[in-house]
Each structure stands twice: as C-alpha cells, then as structure tokens.
N, C-alpha and C positions, 0 to 999 in steps of 0.2 A: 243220864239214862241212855242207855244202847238201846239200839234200833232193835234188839230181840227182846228187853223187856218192857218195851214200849209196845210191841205186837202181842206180848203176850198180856199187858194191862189193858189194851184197847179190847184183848178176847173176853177178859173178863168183864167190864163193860160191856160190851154187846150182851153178852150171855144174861148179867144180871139184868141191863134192860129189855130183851127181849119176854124175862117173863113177868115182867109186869105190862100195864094195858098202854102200851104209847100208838101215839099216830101210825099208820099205815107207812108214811111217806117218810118219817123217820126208820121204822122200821127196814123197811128197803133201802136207806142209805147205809146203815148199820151191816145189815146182809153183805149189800154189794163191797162194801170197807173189806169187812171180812175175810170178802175170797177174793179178794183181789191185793189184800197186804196195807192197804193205803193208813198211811200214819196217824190218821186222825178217825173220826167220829161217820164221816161221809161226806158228800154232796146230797143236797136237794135243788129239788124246781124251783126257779123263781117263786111261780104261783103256789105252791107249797109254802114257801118260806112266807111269803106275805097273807097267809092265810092264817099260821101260826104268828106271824108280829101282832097280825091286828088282834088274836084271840087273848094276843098280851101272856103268851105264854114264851113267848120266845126274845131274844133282841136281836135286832141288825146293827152291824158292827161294820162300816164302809170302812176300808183299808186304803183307798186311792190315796190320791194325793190333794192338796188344798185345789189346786190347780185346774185338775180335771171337776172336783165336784162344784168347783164355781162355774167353768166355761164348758164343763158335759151336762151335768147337772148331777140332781142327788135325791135321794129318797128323804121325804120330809120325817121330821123323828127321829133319823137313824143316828146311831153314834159314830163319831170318828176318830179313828187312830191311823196317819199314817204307816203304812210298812216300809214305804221308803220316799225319797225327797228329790223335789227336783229334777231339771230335765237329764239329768244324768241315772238318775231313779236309786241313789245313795239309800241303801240299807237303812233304815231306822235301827239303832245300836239300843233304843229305850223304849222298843215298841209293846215289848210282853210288860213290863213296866208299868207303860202305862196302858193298854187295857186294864193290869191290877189296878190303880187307880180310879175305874171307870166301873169297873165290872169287878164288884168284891167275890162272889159266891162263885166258886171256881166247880161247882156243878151246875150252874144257868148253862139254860139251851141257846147257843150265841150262830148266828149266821153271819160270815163274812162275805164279805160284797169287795170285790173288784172290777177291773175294766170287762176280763173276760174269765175268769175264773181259774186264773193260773197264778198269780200272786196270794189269789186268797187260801190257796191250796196249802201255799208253802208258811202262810201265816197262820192256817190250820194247826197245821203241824208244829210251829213252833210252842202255840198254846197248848196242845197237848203234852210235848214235850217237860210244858212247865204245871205241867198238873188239871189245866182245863179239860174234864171230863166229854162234851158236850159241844166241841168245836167241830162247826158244819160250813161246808166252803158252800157258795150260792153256785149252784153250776151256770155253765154260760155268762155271768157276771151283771153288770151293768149293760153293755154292748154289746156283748157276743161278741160269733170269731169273725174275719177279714174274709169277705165273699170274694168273687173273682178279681171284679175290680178294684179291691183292697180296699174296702170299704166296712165299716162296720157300721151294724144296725141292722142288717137285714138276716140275719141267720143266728136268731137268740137274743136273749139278754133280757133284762128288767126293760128295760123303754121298748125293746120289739111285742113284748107281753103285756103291752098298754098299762101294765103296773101305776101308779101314785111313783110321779117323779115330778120335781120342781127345777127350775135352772135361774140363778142370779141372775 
C-alpha cells in the first residue's frame, strides 16, 4: 500500500467514524491524525487510553521489550508484542504477525504502549499499513520524554499519571 492510499483510507476512516457517536478523545486523535498526515488512527492520553481499557472497549498492546517490562515495569492486563529485541533494539521481522495472532478483529480499538511514544508510533503505522483500522499510539508512552538531567519519569508517561502499573 503507498503512503497516498494509506492517507486516503485513514480519511475515509476518520470521516466514517466521525459520524457515528465515539468518545470525545478518540475523536480528537482522529482530527489531529488528519491535519497533520500521520499514518495511523492518532495518539491518545494515557488517562484516556486507560479509561477506555478499563470500559473494556479498547485493548493495550505494550510493544517494549521483555526486558524493559520486567525491570521498568508494565501495565497489568496489557498484551504484548515486541516491536523489537534486545539491547541492540533488532526490528521484530514477525511483529504485525503476531499481533494477528493476538488480536483477530482488525477493526478493535488497539492502544500501543511504548517507553515514550515513538516506537509505538511507528508500530501504529505498520498495523495500519496491514489493515488494522483502529491503531492508536499511547502518547508520551510508558516514561515519557528525557528531562534535563536525562531522566525519564518526570515529564509524562503512564507511571508519571499514577496510571495501574506493576514491576517483576
């Protein structure tokens, strides 16, 4: 699929879900998608996103790696597919794969979860690419971004938004 009829099937998307009744906060990622080209579905808030899991209208889909969601920690419930491996951070070559395995209904309202919301972005996109109508990057991520002192935690994320997280 080219990236022009990829923009033009995400417009039709939008359009047909803007006229029926969805969440506010979907709505507005769909918007901002829009006018801004972005290859997938949108971003949403953390607290969005976990307002929709718990309503059990939605799923989280963590995309990190084994690694991080043992020793950062992880949303209890959520599913997981890596996007990529290892500390070299190797591409998963089976990762739309296996989301299909995980996730049959390639219209579900799916939220990916990363460290900071730039992996999940690009894993957004791949699922849309493969047909996943519905693919929403979690903005800010798990941690957020890197504050002055190169730290993360303190500017975003699911654990700055006191969110439901557990750690091995």
């Amino acid at each position: 699929m080219t990236s022009i009829e990829l923009l033009e099937r995400l417009d039709t998307i939008a359009s047909t879900t803007l006229a029926t009744s969805e969440d506010p906060a979907l709505v507005q990622a769909r918007t901002q998608a829009q006018e801004h080209k972005t290859p997938f579905a949108g971003s949403v808030a953390p607290q969005d996103v976990w307002r929709l899991v718990q309503a059990g209208q939605a799923t989280l889909l963590d995309i990190r790696t084994n690694e991080e969601r043992k020793f950062v920690g992880h949303v209890p419930e959520s599913l997981h597919v890596a996007w990529a491996t290892g500390t070299s951070m190797t591409r998963n070559p089976r990762f739309v794969k296996e989301v299909e395995a995980k996730i049959k209904d390639k219209q579900a309202l799916i939220f990916l979860l990363c460290r900071s919301g730039k992996r999940s972005y690009l894993a957004a996109e791949a699922l849309t690419k493969a047909g996943f109508s519905n693919a929403f990057n979690v903005s800010e991520g798990f941690e957020g971004d890197i504050d002055e002192q190169q730290r993360r935690g303190g500017l975003g994320g699911w654990r700055f938004h006191a969110l439901p997280w557990i750690q091995d």
